[in-house]
C-alpha positions as CSV (number, residue, x, y, z in Angstrom):
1,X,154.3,-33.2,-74.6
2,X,156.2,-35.7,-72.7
3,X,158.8,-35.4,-69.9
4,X,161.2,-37.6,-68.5
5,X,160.4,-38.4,-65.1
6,X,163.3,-41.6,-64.5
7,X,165.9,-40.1,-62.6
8,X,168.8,-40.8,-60.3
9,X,170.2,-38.6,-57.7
10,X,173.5,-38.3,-55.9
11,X,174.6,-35.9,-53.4
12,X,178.5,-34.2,-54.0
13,X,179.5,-36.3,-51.0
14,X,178.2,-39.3,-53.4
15,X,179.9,-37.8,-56.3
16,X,183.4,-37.3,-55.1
17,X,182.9,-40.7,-53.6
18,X,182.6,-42.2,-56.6
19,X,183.5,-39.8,-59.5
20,X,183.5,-42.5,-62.3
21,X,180.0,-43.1,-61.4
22,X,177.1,-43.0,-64.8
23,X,173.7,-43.6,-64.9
24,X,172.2,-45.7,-68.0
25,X,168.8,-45.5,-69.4
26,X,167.8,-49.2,-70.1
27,X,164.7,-50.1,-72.7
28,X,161.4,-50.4,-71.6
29,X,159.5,-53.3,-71.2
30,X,156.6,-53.8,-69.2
31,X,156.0,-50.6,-67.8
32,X,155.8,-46.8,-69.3
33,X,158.9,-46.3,-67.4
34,X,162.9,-46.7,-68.0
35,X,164.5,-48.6,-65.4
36,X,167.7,-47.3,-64.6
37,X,171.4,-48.7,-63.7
38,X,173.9,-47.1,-62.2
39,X,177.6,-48.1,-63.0
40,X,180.1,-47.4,-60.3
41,X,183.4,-47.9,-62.7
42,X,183.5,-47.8,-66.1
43,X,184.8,-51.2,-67.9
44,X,188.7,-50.1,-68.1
45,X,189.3,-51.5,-72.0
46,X,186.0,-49.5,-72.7
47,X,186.8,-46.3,-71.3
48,X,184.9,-43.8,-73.3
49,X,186.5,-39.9,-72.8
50,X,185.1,-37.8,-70.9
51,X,183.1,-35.1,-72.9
52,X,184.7,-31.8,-72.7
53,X,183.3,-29.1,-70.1
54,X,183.5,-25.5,-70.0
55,X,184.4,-24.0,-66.5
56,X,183.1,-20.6,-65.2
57,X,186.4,-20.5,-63.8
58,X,188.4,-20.3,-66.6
59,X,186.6,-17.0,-68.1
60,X,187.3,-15.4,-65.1
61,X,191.4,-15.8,-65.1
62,X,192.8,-13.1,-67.0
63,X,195.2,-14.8,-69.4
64,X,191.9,-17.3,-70.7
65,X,191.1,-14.7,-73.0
66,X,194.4,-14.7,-75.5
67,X,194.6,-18.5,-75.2
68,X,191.1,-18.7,-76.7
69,X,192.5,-15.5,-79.2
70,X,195.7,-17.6,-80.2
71,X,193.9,-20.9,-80.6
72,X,190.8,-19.7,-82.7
73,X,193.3,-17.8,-84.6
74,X,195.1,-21.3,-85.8
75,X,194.9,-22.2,-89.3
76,X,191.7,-24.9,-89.5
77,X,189.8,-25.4,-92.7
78,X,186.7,-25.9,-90.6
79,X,184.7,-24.6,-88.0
80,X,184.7,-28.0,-86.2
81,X,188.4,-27.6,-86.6
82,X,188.8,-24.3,-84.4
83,X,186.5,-25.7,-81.9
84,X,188.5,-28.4,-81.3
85,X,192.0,-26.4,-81.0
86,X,190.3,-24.2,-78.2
87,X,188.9,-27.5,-76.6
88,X,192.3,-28.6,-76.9
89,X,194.1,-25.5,-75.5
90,X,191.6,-24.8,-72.6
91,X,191.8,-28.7,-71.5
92,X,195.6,-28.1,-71.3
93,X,194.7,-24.8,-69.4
94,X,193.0,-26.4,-67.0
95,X,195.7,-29.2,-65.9
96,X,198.4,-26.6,-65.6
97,X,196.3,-23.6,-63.8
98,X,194.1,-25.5,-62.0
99,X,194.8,-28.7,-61.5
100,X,192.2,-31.8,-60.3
101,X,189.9,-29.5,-58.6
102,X,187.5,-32.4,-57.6
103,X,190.7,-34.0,-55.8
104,X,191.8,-30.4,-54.0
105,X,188.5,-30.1,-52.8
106,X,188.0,-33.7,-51.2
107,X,191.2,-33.4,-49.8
108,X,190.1,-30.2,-48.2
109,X,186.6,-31.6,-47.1
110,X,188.8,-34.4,-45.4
């Protein structure tokens, strides 16, 4: 069984330092090993979106339930479909209840 062993590590301090920050996994060449580069900024006219994240948070503020109720209970003729209107509706959620939580909490480290 194999495991992945190439790695790269940042700290939060790193990571709020440089949030846009991503780690590629290059192709091997000479060695059993994959060498690694770390972008700082992603290329602007290549800006992929950011893939969607479920927050602990969310489940634990009481009116997350019915906005999860109302959006599954949209019309969609697919599974995919509903998926997305909840993505959609708790991504909305999250600007307007809580904000750019990585921002608040630099601020506050500062």
């Amino acid at each position: 069984m194999a495991k992945r062993l190439d790695r790269a590590l940042g700290d939060v301090a790193w990571q709020l330092r440089f949030p846009e920050a991503y780690v590629e996994h290059l192709a091997r060449v000479y060695s059993d090993h994959s060498p690694l580069l770390v972008r700082f900024h992603a290329p602007s006219d290549d800006r992929l979106p950011r893939p969607f994240r479920f927050q602990a948070a969310w489940a634990m503020h009481p009116s997350f339930g019915d906005l999860v109720a109302t959006s599954w209970g949209r019309y969609a003729p697919s599974l995919t479909r509903k998926l997305h209107h909840v993505q959609r509706a708790a991504t909305e959620f999250n600007k307007s209840v809580f904000g750019n939580i990585h921002r608040r909490k630099h601020r506050l480290e500062q």
